[in-house]
N, C-alpha and C positions, 0 to 999 in steps of 0.2 A: 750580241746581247742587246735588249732592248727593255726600254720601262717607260710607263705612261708620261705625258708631261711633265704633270706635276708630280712625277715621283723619281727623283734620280738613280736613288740605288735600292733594290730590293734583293734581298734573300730570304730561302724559304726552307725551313726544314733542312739545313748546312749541315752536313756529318762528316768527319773527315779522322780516316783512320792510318795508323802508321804500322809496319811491320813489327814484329820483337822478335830480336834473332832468338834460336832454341838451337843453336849448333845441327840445325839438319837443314840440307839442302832443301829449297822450295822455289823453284824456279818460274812456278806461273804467279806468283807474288805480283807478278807484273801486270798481270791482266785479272785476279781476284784476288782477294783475302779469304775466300771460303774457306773454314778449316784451317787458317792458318794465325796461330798468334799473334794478337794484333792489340794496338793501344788507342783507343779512342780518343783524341784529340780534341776534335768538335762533338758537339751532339745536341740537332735540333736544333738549330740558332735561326731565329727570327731575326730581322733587321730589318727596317724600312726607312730613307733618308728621303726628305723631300727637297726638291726643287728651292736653293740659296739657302740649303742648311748643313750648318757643320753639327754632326750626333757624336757624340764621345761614347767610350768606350770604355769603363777601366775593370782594371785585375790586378790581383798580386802576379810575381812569376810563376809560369806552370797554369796560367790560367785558359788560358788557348787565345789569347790577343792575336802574337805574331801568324799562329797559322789562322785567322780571321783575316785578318790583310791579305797574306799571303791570296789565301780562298778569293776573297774580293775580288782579286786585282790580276783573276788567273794564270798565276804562279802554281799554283794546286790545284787540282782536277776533287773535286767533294766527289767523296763516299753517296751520299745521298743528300738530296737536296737541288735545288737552283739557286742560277747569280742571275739578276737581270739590271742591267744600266744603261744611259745615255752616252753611249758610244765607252772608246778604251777608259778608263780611269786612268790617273796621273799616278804614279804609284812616287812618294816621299818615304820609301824603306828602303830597305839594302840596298843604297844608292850605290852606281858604279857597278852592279852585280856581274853587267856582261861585258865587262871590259876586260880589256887587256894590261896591264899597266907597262906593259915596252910600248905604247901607243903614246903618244903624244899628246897635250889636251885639243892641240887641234884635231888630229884622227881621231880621239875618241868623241869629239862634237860630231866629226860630219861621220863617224859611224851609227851614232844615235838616229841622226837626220835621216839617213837611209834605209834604219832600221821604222822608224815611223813615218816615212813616204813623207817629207818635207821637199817640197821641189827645190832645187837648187838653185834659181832667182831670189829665194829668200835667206841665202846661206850667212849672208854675209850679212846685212844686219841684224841675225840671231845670234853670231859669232861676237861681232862687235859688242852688244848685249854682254855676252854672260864671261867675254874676259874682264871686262868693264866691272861685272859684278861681282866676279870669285877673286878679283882684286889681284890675281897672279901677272899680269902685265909680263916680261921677255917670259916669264916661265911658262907658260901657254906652249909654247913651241916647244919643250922641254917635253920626255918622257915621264910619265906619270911615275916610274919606279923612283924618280931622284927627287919626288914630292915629300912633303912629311904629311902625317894623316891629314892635319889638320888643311894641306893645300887641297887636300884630296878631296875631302868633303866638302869644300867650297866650290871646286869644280863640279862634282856629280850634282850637286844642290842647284847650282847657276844651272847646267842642261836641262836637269829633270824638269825646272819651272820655267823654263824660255819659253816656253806655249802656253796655251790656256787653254785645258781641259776642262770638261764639264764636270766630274767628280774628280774630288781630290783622295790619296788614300795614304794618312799622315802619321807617324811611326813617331818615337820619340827621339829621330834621327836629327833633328831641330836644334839640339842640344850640343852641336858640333862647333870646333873652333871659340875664337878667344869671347866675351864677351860683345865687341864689338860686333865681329859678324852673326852672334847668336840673333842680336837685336836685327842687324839686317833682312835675315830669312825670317822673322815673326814680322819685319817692316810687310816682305814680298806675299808671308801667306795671309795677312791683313786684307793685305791690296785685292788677291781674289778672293777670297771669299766676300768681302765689299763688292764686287760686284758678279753675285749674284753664280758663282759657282758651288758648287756641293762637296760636301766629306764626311769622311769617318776620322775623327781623332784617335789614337791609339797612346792611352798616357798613364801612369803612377798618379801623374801631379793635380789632383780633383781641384785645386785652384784654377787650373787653366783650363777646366772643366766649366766650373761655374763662369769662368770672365765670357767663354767664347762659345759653350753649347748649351742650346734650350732644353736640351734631349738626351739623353744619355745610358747606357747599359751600363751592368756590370759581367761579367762572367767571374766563372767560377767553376772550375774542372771540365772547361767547356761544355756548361751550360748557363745559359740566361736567366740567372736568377732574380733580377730584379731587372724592370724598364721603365722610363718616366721622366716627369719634369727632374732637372739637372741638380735642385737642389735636393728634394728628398730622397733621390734615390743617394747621394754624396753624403749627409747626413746617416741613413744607413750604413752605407759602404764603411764610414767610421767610426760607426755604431754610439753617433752623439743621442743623447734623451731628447726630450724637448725642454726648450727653457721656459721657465717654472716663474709666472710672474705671481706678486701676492693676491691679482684676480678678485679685490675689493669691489672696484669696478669692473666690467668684462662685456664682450660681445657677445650678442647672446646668439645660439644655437639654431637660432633661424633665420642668422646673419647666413644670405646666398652668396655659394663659393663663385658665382660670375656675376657681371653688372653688363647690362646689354645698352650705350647710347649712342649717337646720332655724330657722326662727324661736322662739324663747324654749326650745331644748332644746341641753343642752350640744355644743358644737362643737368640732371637731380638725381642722386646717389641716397639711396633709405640706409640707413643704418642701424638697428636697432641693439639695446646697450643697457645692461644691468646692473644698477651699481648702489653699494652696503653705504658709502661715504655721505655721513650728512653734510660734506663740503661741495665744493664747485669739483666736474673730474673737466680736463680738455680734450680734446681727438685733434689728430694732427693726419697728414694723409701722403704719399705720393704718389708717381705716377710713371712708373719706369718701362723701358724697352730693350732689349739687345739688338746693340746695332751690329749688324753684320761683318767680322774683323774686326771689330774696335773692344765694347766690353757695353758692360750694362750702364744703359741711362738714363739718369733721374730726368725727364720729359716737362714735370710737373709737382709742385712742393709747396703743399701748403700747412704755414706752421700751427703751432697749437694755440685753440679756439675753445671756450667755453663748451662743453658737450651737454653738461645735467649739472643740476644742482642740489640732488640731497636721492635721498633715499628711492628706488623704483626701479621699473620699466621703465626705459624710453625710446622713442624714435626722434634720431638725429637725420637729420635733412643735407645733406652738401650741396647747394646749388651753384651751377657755375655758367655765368652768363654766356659763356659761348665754348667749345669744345674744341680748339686749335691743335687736332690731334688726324693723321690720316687713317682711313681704312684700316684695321687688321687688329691683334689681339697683345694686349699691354700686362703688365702688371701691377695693380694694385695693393698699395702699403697701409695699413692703417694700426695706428696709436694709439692708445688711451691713457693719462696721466692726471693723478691728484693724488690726498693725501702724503703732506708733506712730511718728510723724515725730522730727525731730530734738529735738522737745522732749516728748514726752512725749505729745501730744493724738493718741488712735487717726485711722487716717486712712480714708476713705469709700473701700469696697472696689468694692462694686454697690449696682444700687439699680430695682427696677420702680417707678414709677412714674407718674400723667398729667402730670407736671411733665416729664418727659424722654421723654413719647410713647410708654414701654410699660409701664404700667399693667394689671395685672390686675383680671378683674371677679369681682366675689362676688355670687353669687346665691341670696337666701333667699328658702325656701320656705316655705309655709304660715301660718298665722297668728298673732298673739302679737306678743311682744316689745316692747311697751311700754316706753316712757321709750329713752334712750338711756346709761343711768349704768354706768359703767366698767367689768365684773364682773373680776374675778377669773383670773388666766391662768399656763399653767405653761407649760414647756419639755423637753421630750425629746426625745434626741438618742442617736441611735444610728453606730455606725460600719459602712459597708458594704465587703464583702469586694472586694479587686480578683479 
């Protein structure tokens, strides 16, 4: 299998169908399903993962997740369809599948090793590694049958990640053992996806959805019924409204959902902004990223500032004397607050954000921008004519 650089894992058009017994003999099953009762599993599934991205995945059960991995990770031969990727993928599912458990955790490491052409100069500090990290110390040499699950999974866990694959394909097998080692394997799949390897998430938990994928599906009776940035399609999937501000003041409709500027050279953000209140309203702004393995982060925060002061159209101005941001594409937060409640505290007018599913993006160009430290930011505000 193979997929362009910057594309680690692609599939196309995935169909993946399963027999149904009918009590009569059908013995070429094996080579078609023509004619023969059969349960559609997949159907049609699109997926594209790029180059240092974990894409999520979610479904209730019966939604065709496992046999998606499965497919992935060629475990399963697709009905119709291609798999293209950047070499084997890592598969983090049915860990342990081809073992033996009269095997030892040592025979079952250096079965794995032999089964993925590890030369054996490198046996022993791999080994070293993952008894070190399944934490089994004398039991290693022990058969796997006098394990409890819970050893069991720590060892298949420490094998499966002792290498570093270029695509990872992540199951909700993560969930194994006490919480201490839970934390351990989210320490270890942190670490590669930080630098710069690729996945599919496969999870319930749209929490861990939002912290760790920009991108994410859903299926449903294996098909792809929704794809997209991780919050609105999450939002969906839970079938949230949107939230509902009093909208006294508001962004106005020909506020543009991207801002295109310049990496390490001063920036100016137009904002334009409608609002009922003959009081003062503020805008407030951030400036967040998902760092890779870690979780979303606030980059840049700048608190609330005067926006308009009474009745109109306006255009608000952000300027920021220098842009201490790298290359590539962010997400921008913006706020609008006034009209105060019965005691005095201004009250939340609007607001873009990924937290309420429309979030605007920011995209810097070029090169520069070093460090991420606060610079310096002003506000102008103009009134426009009706």
């Amino acid at each position: 299998m193979s997929a362009e650089a910057s594309t680690a894992l692609r599939a196309r058009g995935l169909a993946v169908d399963y027999p149904l017994p009918d009590g009569k003999p059908h013995p070429r099953w094996l080579f078609s399903l023509a004619g023969i009762p059969h349960f559609r599993a997949l159907d049609a599934v699109d997926l594209e993962v790029h180059a240092g991205e974990l894409v999520g995945v979610l479904g209730h059960n019966g939604a065709g997740k496992t046999t998606l991995l499965r497919t992935l990770g060629g475990v399963l031969s697709p009905s119709a369809g291609s798999v293209e990727s950047l070499g084997v993928p890592g598969a983090l599912f049915e860990l342990g599948g081809f073992g033996n458990v009269h095997l030892t955790g040592r025979r079952y490491t250096e079965r794995w090793f032999r089964l993925h052409g590890i030369v054996r100069s490198e046996w022993a500090a791999l080994i070293a590694d993952i008894r070190e990290f399944s934490e089994l110390g004398d039991r290693f040499e022990d058969p796997i049958r006098t394990y409890s699950s819970g050893m069991a999974a720590r060892l298949y866990f420490a094998v499966a990640t002792s290498l570093r694959n270029d695509v990872y394909l992540i199951d909700e097998i993560l969930a194994v053992g006490d919480q201490h080692f839970q934390a351990k394997c989210w320490t270890r799949v942190r670490s590669l996806l930080a630098n710069r390897v690729s996945g599919v998430l496969v999870t319930h938990d749209w929490a861990a959805v939002l912290r760790l994928c920009e991108r994410c599906v859903e299926l449903r009776h294996g098909r792809v019924v929704q794809a997209g940035q991780s919050e609105q399609v999450v939002r969906r999937y839970l079938g949230l409204t949107e939230q509902v501000f009093p909208r006294l003041a508001r962004f106005a409709e020909t506020l543009p959902d991207t801002h295109v500027v310049t990496a390490g050279h001063p920036a100016t953000l137009i904002i334009p902004v409608e609002s009922d209140i003959e009081g003062a309203v503020g805008i407030a702004f951030s400036v967040e990223r998902l760092m890779p393995g870690q979780d979303w982060q606030i980059l840049m925060l700048g608190a609330f500032r005067e926006a308009c002061v009474g009745r109109g159209r306006w255009t608000v101005e952000i300027s920021l004397d220098r842009l201490p941001l790298w290359s590539g594409v962010y997400r921008l937060a913006l706020f609008l607050r006034g009209a105060t409640d019965g005691v005095g505290v201004p009250v939340a007018q609007d607001q873009r954000s990924w937290t309420s599913g429309n979030g605007l993006r920011l995209v810097v160009e070029g090169a520069g921008g070093r460090g991420v430290a606060m610079p310096e930011f002003a506000l102008e505000l103009s009134e426009l004519d009706e």
